[in-house]
N, C-alpha and C positions, 0 to 999 in steps of 0.2 A: 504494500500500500504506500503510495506516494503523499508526503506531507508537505505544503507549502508553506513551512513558516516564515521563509523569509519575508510573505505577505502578511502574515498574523498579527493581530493588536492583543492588546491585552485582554487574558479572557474576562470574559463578561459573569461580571457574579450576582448579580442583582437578581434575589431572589421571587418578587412582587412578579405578581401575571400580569402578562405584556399585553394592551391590545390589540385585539383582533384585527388582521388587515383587511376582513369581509366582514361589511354591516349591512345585515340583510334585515329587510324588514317584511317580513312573516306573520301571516296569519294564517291559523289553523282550520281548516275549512272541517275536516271531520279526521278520523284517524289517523287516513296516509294519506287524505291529498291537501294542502301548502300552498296559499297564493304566497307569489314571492313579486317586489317589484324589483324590474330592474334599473339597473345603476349605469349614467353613460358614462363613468368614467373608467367602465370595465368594457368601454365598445371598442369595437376597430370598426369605423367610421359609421357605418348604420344598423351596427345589428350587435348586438354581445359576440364578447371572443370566448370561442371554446374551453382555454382555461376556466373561467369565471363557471359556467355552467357544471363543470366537473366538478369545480370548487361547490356549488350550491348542491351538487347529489352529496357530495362527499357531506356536508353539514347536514343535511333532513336525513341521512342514513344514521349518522353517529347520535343523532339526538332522538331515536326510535329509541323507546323503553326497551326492546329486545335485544338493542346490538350489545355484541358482546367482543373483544379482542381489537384488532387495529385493522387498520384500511387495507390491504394487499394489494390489489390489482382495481382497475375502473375499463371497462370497453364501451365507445361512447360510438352513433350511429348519429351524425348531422344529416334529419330529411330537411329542415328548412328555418332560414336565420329566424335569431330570436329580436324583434325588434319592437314589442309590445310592451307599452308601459307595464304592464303585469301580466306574469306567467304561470300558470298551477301547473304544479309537480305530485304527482303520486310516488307512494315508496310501501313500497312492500316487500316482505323476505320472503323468498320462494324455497330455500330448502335451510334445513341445519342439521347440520353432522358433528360429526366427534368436536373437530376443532374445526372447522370451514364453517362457515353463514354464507348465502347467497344470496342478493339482493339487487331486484329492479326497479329502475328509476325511470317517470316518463314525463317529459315537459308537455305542456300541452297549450295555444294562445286559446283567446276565452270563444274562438270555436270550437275548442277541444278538439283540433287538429294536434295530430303531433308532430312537435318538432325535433323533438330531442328524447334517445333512448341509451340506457346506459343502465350498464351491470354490471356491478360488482363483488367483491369478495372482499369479506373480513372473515379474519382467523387469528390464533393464535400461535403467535412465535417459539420455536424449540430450537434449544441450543446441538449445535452437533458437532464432531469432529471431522465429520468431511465438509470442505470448502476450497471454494475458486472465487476469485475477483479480479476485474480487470483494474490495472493500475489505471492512477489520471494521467489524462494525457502530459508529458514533460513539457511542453509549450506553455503548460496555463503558469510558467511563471517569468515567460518573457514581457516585456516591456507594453504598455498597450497605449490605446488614446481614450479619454475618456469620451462618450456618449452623448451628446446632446439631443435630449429630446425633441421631438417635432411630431405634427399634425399627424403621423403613420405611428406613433406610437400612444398606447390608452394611456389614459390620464394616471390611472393607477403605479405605471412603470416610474413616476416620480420618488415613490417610496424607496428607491433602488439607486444610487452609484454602480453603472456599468460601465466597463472598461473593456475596449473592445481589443482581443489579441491578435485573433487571426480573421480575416476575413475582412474582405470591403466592397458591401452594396455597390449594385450599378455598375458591377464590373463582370467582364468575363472572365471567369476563372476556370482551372484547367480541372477543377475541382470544389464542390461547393459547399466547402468546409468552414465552421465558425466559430472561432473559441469567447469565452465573453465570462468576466470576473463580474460578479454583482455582490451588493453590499449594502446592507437597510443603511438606511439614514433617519431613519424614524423608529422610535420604541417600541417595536411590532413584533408581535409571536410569530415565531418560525410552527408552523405545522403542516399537515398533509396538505391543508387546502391551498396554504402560498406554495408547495412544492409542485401543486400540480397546475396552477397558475403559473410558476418558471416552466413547466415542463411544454408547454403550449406558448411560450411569449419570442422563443427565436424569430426574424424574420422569414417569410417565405427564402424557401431555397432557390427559388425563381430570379431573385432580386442577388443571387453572387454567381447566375450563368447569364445575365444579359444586361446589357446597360437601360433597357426601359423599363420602367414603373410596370410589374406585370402580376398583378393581385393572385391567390388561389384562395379557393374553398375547401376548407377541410369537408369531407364525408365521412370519416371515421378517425378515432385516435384509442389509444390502448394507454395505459398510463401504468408501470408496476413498480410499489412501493420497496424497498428493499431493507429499507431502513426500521427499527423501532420508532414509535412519537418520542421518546426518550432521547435519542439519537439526533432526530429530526431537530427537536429543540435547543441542541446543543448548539446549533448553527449559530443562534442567540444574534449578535451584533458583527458577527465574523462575516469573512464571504464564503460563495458557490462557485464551484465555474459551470459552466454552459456549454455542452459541445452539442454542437447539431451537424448534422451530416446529410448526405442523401444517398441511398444506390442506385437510384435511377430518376432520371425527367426526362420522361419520353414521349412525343405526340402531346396530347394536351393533360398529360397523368403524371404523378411524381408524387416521393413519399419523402417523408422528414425524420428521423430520428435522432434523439436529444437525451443525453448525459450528464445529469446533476449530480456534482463530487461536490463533497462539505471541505473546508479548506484543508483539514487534514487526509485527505486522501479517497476517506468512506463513500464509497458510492451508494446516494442517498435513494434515487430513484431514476427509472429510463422512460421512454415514450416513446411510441412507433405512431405515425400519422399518415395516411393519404389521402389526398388534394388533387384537386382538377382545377385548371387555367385556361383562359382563353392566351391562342400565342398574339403577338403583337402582328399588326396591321400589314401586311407584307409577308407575312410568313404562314396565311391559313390556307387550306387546301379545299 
């Protein structure tokens, strides 16, 4: 396991509960189903971004009087953007086993069309003596430029000091690789919901193979937690890095995957996504 201290501040010992970086306001409509509104500051330009929505299954599952153990895995199904001042979400557990729960989640606008479907797993963690981990990458302690915000990124990303190592939008690259050091600046609890929020917030991979502005649609994303909340938390004031990658954008499809290491090494959690794009003006068939 790879440790970045030479990036390290002093660790954070303040024991008081940190606020929450999602302020959802929720009303209970009956058992499992939750209007929820939404917030533009979790949009990417007209519609909520995927993290945000993972993030809200991931909270109406943990605050079910049944759930039991930690968040493990989320598979999320984008049929159609969330852009409704308010959203009902149903949440139900469909199976429980020894140590596994399984649980679905469904967004719904108030035609009770759905837009959003996602299933997850919580279970309980066991110690064992077989194990593999991939180190972090050795780059995330080269040299970066800091990030400046702008109209493509949610208001939310403010919470965060990003420092960009590898990769530069708008460019063609021979590969559309992205490293990126992030860092609260605000007194906020690190937990599954911000992780699966980083895990969704790299930019399209579209934007480091061509130099034009070229939007995608997420249609599906996986999210798998690796980490304890215990772990999670430790992040505390420190940084993450960020590695997103791609193995293919081909024709008008391409998929994203992304690499949350905690500053000392821990790989916290990963995400796999595929996206569809319209190509730029000149290059459709």
């Amino acid at each position: 396991m790879r440790s970045f201290s030479s990036f390290s501040k002093k660790k954070w010992t303040e024991r008081m509960p940190r606020p929450s970086l999602l302020h959802l306001d929720v009303q209970e409509l009956d058992d499992h189903t939750f209007r929820v509104k939404t917030d533009s500051s979790y949009w990417n330009a007209t519609s909520a971004f995927g993290g945000w929505v993972a993030a809200v299954a991931i909270t109406l599952v943990k605050q079910s009087p049944d759930f039991r153990g930690e968040i493990l895995t989320q598979q999320m199904q984008f049929i159609r953007p969330v852009s409704a001042p308010e959203i009902d979400v149903t949440v139900r557990r469909l199976a429980r086993h020894t140590t596994i729960d399984f649980w679905r989640v469904e967004v719904h606008d108030e035609s009770q069309n759905v837009l959003v479907t996602a299933d997850l797993t919580a279970g309980t963690r066991k110690t064992s003596d077989i194990g593999f981990e991939l180190d972090a990458p050795a780059d995330a302690e080269d040299a970066g430029m800091v990030m400046e915000l702008t109209e493509l990124h949610p208001t939310w990303t403010a919470h965060f000091e990003q420092v960009m190592i590898k990769g530069e939008p708008f460019t063609v690259a021979e590969r559309p690789r992205s490293l990126v050091r992030a860092r609260p600046v605000n007194d906020v609890a690190f937990d599954p919901t911000v992780l699966a929020m980083i895990c969704d917030s790299p930019m399209p991979r579209t934007f480091f193979v061509s130099a034009d502005l070229v939007f995608c649609s997420t249609i599906s994303l996986a999210i798998h937690i690796y980490a304890t909340d215990e772990q999670i938390a430790a992040v505390a004031r420190d940084f993450v890095v960020v590695e997103a990658d791609s193995a293919v954008i081909r024709n008008n499809t391409l998929n994203q995957e992304v690499r949350v290491f905690r500053h000392d090494g821990l790989l916290l959690a990963s995400s796999y996504q595929t996206a569809i794009f319209k190509p730029p003006k000149g290059q459709r068939q």
